[in-house]
C-alpha positions in Angstrom: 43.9 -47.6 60.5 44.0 -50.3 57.9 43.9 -52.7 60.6 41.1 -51.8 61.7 39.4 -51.3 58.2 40.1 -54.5 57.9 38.2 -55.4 60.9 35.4 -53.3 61.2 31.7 -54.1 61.3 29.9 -54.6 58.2 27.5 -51.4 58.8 28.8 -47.6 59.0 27.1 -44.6 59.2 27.4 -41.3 57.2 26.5 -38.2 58.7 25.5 -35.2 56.3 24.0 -31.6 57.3 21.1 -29.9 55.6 21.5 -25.9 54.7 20.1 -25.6 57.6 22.7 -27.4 59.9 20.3 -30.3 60.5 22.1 -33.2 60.9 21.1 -36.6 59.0 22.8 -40.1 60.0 22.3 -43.3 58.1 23.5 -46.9 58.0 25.7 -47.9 54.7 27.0 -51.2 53.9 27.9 -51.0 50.5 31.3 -49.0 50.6 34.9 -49.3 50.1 38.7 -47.7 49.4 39.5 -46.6 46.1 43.2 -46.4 44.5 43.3 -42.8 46.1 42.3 -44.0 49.1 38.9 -41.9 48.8 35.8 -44.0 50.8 33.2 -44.8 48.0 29.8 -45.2 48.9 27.1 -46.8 47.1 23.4 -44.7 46.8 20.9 -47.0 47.0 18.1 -45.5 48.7 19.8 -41.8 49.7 17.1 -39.3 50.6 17.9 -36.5 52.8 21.5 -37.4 52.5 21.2 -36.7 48.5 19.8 -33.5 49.4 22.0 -32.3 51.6 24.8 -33.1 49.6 23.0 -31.6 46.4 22.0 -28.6 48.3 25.7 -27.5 48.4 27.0 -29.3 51.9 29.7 -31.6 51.0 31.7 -32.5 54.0 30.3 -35.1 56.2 31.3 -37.7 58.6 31.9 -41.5 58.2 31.8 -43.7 60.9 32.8 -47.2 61.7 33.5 -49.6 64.6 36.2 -52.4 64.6 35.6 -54.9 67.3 38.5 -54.8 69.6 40.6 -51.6 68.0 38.0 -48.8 68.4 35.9 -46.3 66.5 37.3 -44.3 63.8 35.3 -41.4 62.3 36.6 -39.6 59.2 35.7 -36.6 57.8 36.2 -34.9 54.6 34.4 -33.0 51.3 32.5 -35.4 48.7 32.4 -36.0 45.1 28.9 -37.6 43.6 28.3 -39.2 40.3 26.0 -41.4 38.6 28.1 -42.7 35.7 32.3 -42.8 34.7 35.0 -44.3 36.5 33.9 -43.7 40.2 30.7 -44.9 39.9 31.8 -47.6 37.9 34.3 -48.3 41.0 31.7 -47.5 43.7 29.4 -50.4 42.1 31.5 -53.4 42.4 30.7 -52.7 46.3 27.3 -53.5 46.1 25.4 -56.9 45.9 24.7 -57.3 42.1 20.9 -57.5 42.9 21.0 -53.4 44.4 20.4 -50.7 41.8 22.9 -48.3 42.6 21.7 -44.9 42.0 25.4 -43.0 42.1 28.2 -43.3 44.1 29.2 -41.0 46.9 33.2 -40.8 47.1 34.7 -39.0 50.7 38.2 -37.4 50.3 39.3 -37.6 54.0 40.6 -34.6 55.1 40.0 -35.8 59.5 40.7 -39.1 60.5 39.7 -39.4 64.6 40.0 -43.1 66.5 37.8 -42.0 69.5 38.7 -38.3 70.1 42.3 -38.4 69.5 42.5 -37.2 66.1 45.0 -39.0 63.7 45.5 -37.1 60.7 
């Protein structure tokens, strides 16, 4: 897996559901591994996603694409915050012109390369 982290595309998307199991999908760039290995996610223009997640749905699904290896999706429950140590974290992801709005981090609790699952 790190492997391919290490060579993925630039873009990812992140799949959340509404309340009522609508699915929304949308492109982030600005993301990275913390120490716990948690995906942090910058919010720089969430809108439905913000939503869902504040409307009590936090698992979702993050996916990326490494040239060569494959496509891994991982899934797991969130944690959102606008200010202490994880947003703090989640902002040094982001170009320093973006105003980051809070910062989305994934525990992974599924990790699938294709549909083989991993963990």
């Amino acid at each position: 897996l790190l492997n391919a982290w290490e060579a993925r595309s630039p873009l990812a998307a992140l799949t959340t559901v509404s309340k009522e199991a609508a699915p929304n999908t949308v492109y982030v760039s600005c993301y990275g591994f913390d120490e716990a290995m948690r995906i942090l996610i910058c919010d720089i223009k969430f809108g439905q996603t913000l939503k869902n997640l504040q409307a009590g749905q936090p698992e979702v699904s993050f996916l990326f694409h490494a040239p060569g290896i494959g496509a891994y999706q991982l899934k797991g429950t969130t944690d959102y915050a606008n200010d202490g140590k994880q947003y703090e974290q989640g902002k040094t992801f982001a170009k320093p012109e973006a105003t980051v709005r809070g910062v989305l981090a994934i525990n992974i609790t599924a990790i699938y390369k294709g549909s083989a699952r991993i963990l």
